[in-house]
C-alpha positions in Angstrom: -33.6 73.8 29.7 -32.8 71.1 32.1 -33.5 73.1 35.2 -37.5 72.9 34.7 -37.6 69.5 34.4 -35.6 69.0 37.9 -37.9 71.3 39.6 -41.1 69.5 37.3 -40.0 66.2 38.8 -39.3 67.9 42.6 -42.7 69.3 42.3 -44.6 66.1 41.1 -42.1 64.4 44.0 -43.4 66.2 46.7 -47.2 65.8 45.7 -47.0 62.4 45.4 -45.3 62.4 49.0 -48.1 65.3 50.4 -50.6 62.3 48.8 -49.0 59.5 50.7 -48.9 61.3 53.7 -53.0 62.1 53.7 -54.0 58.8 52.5 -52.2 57.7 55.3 -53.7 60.1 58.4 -57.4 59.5 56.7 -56.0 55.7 56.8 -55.1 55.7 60.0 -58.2 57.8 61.3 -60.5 55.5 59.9 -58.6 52.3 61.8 -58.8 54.6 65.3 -62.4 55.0 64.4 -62.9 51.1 64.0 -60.8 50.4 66.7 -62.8 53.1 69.2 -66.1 51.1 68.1 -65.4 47.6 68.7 -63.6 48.3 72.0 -66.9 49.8 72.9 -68.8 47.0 71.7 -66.3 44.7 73.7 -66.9 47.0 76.6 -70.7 46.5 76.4 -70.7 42.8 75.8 -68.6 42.7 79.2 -71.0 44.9 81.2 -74.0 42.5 79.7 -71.9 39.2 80.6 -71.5 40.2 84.0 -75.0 41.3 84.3 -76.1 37.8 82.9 -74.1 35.7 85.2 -75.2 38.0 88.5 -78.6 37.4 87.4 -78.1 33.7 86.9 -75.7 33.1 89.8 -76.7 35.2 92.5 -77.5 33.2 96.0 -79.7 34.6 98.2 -77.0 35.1 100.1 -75.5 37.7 98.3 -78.9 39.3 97.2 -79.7 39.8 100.9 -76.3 41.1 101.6 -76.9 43.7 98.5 -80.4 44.6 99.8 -79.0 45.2 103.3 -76.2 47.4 101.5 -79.0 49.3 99.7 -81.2 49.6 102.8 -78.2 51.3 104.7 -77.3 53.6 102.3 -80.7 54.5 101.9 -80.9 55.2 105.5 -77.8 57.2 106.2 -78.7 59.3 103.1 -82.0 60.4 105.2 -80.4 60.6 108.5 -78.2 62.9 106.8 -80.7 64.9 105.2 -82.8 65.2 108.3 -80.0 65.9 110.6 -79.3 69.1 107.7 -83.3 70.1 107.8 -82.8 70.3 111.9 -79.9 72.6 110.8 -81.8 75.1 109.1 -84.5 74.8 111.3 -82.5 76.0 114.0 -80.9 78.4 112.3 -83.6 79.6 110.9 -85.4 80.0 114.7 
């Protein structure tokens, strides 16, 4: 008569630890979820900061500079292109 009350109380024992366990992983789900968000957040408010003070602090200096960059890349990207079109055309003769 006994034995079905150990194995009722073993049963209701691990239930109640199967419970704890969930609650937990949706527990700790939900705090990865929160935590994903506001570091993404954080990440954006960085990128924005550092857009702000580029836009505020920027000599002309450094915005020549940058337009000089640009200017050259823009350049060896169409030398490049060009020199493949002469490529083909040759190829292609």
């Amino acid at each position: 008569m006994d034995d079905w009350r150990v194995w009722l109380g073993i049963g209701g024992f691990l239930l109640t630890l199967i419970g704890f366990v969930f609650t937990r992983a949706e527990k700790s789900a939900a705090t990865t979820r929160d935590l994903e968000q506001r570091t993404h957040k954080n990440e954006l408010a960085i990128v924005n900061q550092r857009a702000d003070a580029a836009e505020k602090y920027a000599t002309k200096h450094e915005l020549r500079e940058a337009v000089d960059d640009l200017k050259n890349s823009m350049y060896g990207r169409f030398d490049r292109l060009e020199t493949k079109l002469d490529k083909k055309e040759r190829d292609a003769a």
